[in-house]
N, C-alpha and C positions, 0 to 999 in steps of 0.2 A: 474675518474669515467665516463663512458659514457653516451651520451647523450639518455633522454629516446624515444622512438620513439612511433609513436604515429598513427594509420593507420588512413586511409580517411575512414570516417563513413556517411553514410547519416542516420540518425536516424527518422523512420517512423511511422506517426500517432500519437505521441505523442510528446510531450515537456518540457521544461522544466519549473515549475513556484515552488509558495510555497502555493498552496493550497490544494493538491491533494496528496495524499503517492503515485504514478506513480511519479509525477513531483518533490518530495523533494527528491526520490530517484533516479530517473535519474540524478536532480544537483547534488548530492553528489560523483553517482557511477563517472560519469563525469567531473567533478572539474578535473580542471588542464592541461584539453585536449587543444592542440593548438588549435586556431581561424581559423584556414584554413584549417583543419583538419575534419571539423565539419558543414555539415549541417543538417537542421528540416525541411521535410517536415508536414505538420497536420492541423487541423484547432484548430482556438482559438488559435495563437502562443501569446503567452506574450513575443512581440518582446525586450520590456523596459527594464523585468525583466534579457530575456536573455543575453540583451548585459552589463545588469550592474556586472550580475555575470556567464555566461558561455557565451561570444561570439561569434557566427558564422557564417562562412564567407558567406551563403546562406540560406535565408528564402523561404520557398514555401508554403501560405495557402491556403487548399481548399475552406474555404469559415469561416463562425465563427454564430454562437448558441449562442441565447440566455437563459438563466437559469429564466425563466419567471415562477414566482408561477400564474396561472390561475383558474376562476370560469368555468365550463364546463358544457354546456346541457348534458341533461340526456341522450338524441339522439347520443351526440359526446362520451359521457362515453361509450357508448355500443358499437360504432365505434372504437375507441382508445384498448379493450378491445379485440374486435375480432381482432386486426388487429398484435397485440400483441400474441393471441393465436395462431394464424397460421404461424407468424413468414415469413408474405411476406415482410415484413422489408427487410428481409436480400435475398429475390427473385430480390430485383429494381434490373435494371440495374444502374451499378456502373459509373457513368460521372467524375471519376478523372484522369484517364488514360488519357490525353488529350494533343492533338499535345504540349501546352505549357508547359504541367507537362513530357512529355518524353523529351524536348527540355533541361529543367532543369535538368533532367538525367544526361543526355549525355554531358552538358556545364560540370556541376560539375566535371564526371568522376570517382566517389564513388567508395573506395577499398572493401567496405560491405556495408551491407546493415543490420541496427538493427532496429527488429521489436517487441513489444509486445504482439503484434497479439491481441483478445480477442472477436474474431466473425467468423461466417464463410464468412463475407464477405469479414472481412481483410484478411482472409487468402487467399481468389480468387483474392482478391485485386494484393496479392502481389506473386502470381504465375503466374499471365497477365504481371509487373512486367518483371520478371526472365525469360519469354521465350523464347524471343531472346537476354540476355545477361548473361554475366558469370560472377556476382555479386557474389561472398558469402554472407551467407544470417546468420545472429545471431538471434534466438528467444530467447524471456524470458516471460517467465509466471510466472506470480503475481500469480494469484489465479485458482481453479480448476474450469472453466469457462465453460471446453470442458465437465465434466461429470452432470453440474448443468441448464445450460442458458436451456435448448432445456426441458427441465421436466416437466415446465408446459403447453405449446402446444399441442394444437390438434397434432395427428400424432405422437406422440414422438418417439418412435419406430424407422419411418423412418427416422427422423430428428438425433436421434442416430448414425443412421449408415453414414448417409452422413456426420456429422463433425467429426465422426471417417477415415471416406475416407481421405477427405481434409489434417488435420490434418496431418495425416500418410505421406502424399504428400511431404506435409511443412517440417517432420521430413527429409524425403529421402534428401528434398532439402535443409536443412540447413545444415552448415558445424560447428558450433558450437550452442549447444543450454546448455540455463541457469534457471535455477529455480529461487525460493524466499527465498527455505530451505532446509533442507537435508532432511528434511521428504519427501517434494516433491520429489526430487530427489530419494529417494529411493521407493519412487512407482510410479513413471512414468517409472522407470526403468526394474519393472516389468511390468508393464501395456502394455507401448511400444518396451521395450529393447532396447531402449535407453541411452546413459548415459548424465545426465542432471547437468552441475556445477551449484552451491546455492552461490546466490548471495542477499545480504539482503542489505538494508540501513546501508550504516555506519556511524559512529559516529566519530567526532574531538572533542577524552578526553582533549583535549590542550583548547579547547574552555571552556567544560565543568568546569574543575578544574580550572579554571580561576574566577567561579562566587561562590560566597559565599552562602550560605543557609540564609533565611531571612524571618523565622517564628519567630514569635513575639507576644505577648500578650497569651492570657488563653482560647481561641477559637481553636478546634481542626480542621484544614481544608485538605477536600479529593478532590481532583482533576480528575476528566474524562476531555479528552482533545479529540475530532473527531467528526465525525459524528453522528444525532442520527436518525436512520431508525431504517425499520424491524429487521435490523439486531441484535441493541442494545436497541432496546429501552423498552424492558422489563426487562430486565435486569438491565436497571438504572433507570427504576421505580421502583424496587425490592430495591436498594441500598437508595432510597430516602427515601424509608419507614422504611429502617433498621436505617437512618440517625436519622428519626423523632421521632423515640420510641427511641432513646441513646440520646435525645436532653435533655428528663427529666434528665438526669444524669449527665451529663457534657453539657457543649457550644460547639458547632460541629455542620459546616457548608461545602456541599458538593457541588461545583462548577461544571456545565458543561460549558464547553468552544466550542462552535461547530459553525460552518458555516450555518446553517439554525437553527438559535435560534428561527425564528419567526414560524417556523411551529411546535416546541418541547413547545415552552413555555405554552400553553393552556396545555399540559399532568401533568406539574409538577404545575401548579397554587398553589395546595391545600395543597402542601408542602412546609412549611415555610421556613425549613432550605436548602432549595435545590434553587441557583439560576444557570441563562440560561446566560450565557454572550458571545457577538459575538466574532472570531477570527479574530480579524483585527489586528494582530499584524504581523511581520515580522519573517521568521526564525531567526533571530541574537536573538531575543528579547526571543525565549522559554530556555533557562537554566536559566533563574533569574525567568521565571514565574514558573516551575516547580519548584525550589527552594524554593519557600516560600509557599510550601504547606508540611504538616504532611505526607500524604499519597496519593499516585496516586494508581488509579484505573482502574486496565484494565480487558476491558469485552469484551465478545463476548454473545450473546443470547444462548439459550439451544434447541432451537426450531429446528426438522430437518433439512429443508428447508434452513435455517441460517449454520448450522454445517456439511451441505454436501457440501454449497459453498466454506466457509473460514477453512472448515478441514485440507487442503493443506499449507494452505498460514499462512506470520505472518503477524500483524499488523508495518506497515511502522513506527509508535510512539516506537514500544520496544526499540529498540538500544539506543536512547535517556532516555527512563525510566531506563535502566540497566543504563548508565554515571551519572543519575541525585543525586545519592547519597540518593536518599528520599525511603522510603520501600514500595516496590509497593504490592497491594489486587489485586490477581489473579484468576477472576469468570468466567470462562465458561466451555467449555464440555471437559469430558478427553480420547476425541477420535481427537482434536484439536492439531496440529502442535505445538501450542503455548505450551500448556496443556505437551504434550511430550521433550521438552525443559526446562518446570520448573522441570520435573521430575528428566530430566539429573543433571541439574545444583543447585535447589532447589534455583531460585533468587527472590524469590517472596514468600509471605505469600498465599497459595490456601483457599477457601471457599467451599463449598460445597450449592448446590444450595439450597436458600431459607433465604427468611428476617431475621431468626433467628439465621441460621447461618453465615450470614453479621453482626448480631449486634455483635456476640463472638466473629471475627475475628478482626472488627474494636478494640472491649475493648481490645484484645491479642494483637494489636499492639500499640497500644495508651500506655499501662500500661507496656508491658515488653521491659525492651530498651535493654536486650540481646537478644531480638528475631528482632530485628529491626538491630541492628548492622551486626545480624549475613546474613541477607537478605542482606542490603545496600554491604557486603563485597561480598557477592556469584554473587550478580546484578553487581557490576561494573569490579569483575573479568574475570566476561561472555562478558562485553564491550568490554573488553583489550583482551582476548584473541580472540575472534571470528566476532566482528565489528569494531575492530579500523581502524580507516580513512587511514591512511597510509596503512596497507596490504594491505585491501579489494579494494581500489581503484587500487592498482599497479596489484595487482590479474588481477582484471577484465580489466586493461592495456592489460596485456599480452592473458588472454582467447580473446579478441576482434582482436586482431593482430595474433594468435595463427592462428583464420580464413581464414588469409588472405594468410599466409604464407601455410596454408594447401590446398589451392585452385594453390598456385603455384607449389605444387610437380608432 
């Protein structure tokens, strides 16, 4: 059997960690890649993380942000506001381009260049980049960023057609570009005419069936595992309340587990059965936390603004929820990427939105255990065939090498 080959990647702007669905799926897409094979430029590198679980032989940060919750005058709120409306953010002059970031270029010697792009500054960023070198260049888009970011700005219009410029630019000049899904891929495909490989999070079943299910006692427990913004957070206040009217009936307790528990928790106070718990655990450690809950719960908001960003994209947790063996509650819009995949596959119990019909859904899967079976079987057969670790990583092996080989013909 031969040996697998592995091209020189500088991977840009982003990193690898376990806090963020960009970074749990980068390690995963990534896992196995040689150490010399591999560098990150970006800011905020988790140099620790990297070298404990993906190696590489060259680190470059532009500089590192802090995630600072802030009290703000009223003066700075109206600043911070327009500044945001007008989108001169993405006007500054860009200072990473800099004798000692082209110097780490050119030491490395990178066979591609993989970016996720997700602004239009990245995008100028990294066609400054490309101008005097003959890099292949790999994009992958997570979420529909290019038809949402610019919406709410003064000017939108013109701000429209300029990351449509760019964008197209980036297309011309990349030699392989990758999605998040085939939904994406099949309307960028129209949109751009483009053809875009769906590349999602995948999942290691070897891990998964490895840890045993470990619900216990006569409390029925529902699990939300991410973030809770605009995006979701009506949604699982909708679930909180659907939680606290079935509390008269049975014992049933709905956990969120997210990384800004301290800005979520004042919303859910008045709800008893609903606790807010921080994610300080480690990726090894979620199949045994997902395991000892009843029901996982995945949502996205109903709200336009929410359903025009994440319409394209999936949530980085699915892969995981399809191996976890538990019957996932599936609430959000069914104009959603996500929404179109339960369709396909039926791996999930769907809701229909509103408290009441959260409470039927939860009693349908609490009370019938051949509706529960028959989910857990359609959920992890979706795992196996379409996120298993093994493929999806040798896949996107070869689409990243695919690149480099096609810049040599």
């Amino acid at each position: 059997m031969s040996e697998k080959k592995y091209s020189k990647v500088l991977i840009l702007s982003q990193s690898f960690n376990e806090m963020t669905g960009a970074g749990v799926t980068m390690t995963n897409l990534f896992r196995g890649w040689n150490k010399d094979k591999i560098a990150i430029a970006s800011n905020n590198i988790d140099i620790a993380f990297c070298n404990k679980t993906i190696p590489c032989i060259r680190y470059y940060e532009f500089g590192r942000t802090k995630n600072v919750i802030k009290e703000y005058s009223k003066l700075h709120k109206i600043f911070h506001f327009f500044y945001h409306k007008t989108g001169i953010a993405e006007l500054r002059k860009d200072n990473r381009l800099t004798k000692e970031f082209n110097q780490f270029i050119d030491e490395y010697e990178p066979e591609v260049i993989y970016s996720a792009l997700g602004s239009l500054k990245e995008m100028n960023f990294i066609l400054e980049i490309l101008k005097d070198r003959q890099i292949p260049l790999v994009i992958h888009v997570w979420d529909d960023w290019l038809d949402s970011i610019y919406r709410n700005r003064f000017f939108s219009k013109i701000w429209e057609k300029k990351y449509d410029k760019v964008f197209r630019r980036i297309l011309n000049k990349s030699t392989v570009r990758l999605s998040i899904c085939s939904y994406m891929s099949e309307i960028y495909k129209k949109r751009y005419n483009y053809d875009f490989i769906p590349f999602h999070n995948p999942v290691d079943l070897k891990i998964w069936d490895s840890v045993s299910s470990s619900t216990v006692g006569d409390i029925v427990k529902i699990l939300y595992i991410g973030k809770v913004n605009k995006d979701t957070i009506s949604s699982l206040i909708e679930m909180s309340k659907a939680v606290e009217s079935i509390s008269k009936e049975f014992k049933i307790q709905f956990d969120i587990i997210t990384p800004n528990h301290l800005l979520a928790n004042n919303k859910f106070l008045k709800y008893k059965n609903t606790k807010i718990l921080r994610s300080n655990f480690s990726i090894s450690e979620i199949p045994k936390i997902y395991k000892s809950y009843d029901i996982l719960f995945l949502t996205l908001n109903f709200e336009k603004k929410s359903v025009r960003y994440s319409k394209l994209s999936m949530l980085t947790k699915l892969s995981e929820y399809l191996a976890s063996k538990v019957p996932i509650l599936l609430y959000c819009s069914k104009d959603s990427a996500t929404y179109k995949y339960y369709e396909e596959k039926k791996w999930a119990y769907y809701s229909e939105r509103g408290v009441n019909n959260l409470i039927n859904s939860i009693i349908s899967l609490h009370k019938d255990d051949n509706l529960k079976k028959r989910i857990i079987t359609n959920a992890y057969n979706s795992a196996k065939d379409n996120h298993k670790f093994e493929t999806v990583n040798d896949n996107f092996r070869i689409s990243i090498n695919s690149a480099v080989s096609n810049n040599n013909i």
